[in-house]
C-alpha angles and dihedrals in degrees: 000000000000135000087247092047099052085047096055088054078068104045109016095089081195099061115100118232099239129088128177096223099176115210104164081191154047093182115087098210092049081050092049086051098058102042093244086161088218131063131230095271093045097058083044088054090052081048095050097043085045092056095040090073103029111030102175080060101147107203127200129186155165120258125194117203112192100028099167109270096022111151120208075243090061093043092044085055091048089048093049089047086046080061095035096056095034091215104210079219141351136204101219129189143187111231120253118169116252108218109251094029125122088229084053079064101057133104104245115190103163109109114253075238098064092046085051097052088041090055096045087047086051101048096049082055099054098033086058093057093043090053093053091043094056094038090060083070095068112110093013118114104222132176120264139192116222115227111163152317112304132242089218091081157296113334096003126132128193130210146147140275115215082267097061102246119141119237123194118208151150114280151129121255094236080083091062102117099019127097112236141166121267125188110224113237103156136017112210124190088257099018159357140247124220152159124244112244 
């Protein structure tokens, strides 16, 4: 994420305001450890300059939980950077070591049940912000680019909105491929449903 980058999310209208800024973790051993090449204040200063300029920045990411070597400590700094950056959504994984990899190397003491627990802790918090995020939506008309004809049902169509989320919505199929206004009415865990204006 360069400084030209982070500058084009102010002054380039096109660009959409999402952006998938991985970070796996919010502890900066865990982060040492996996030669992650930035600590934990560097990638929050990214976060910050990138919302600076562009303040309805919706942000998504990956998020590792038992790492070897991750301390309750480690996870309890990735779960308060999970609240901190308010990540509209997050891909997150419980580790599992890749053959041929240096992690697959490394000594891991931490019972399969605490990652689990960890993971499970991880996923209620950022459910819960993902859920208020898309829920702010509700009752806000917002541009979308149609893409196709939904699954959800006859004459429907789906797009996305600049922060990537996909709307379903009535429509003819003479829109795919236009951007037009839709009107919020429901926010869903992996879309919304709304109504062309």
């Amino acid at each position: 994420i360069s400084d030209e980058l982070i500058a084009a999310f102010g002054s380039i209208p096109k660009l959409c305001h999402h952006l998938h800024l991985p970070v796996q973790s919010g502890a900066d051993p865990v982060l040492a450890a996996m030669n992650r090449g930035y600590t934990r204040e560097q990638y929050l200063d990214k976060v910050r300059r990138l919302r600076e300029v562009c303040p309805d920045l919706r942000l998504t990411t990956d998020l590792i939980v038992g790492f070897p070597g991750e301390t309750e400590a480690d996870f309890a700094a990735t779960l308060a950077l999970v609240e901190e950056v308010r990540y509209a959504d997050a891909f997150t994984f419980l580790f599992s070591p890749r053959p041929g990899t240096a992690a697959a190397q490394l000594t891991d003491e931490t019972p399969a049940a605490v990652k689990q627990e960890r993971f499970e802790r991880l996923l209620a918090v950022q459910e819960a912000i993902s859920r208020e995020t898309w829920a702010d939506d509700v009752g806000r008309t917002v541009e979308v680019l149609v893409e196709g004809t939904s699954r959800r049902g006859e004459g429907q169509l789906f797009g996305r909105t600049t922060w990537n989320r996909i709307v379903n919505f009535q429509g003819g199929a003479e829109l795919v491929g236009t951007l037009v206004q839709v009107r919020i009415g429901r926010a869903y865990r992996n879309s919304q449903l709304g109504r062309l204006v």
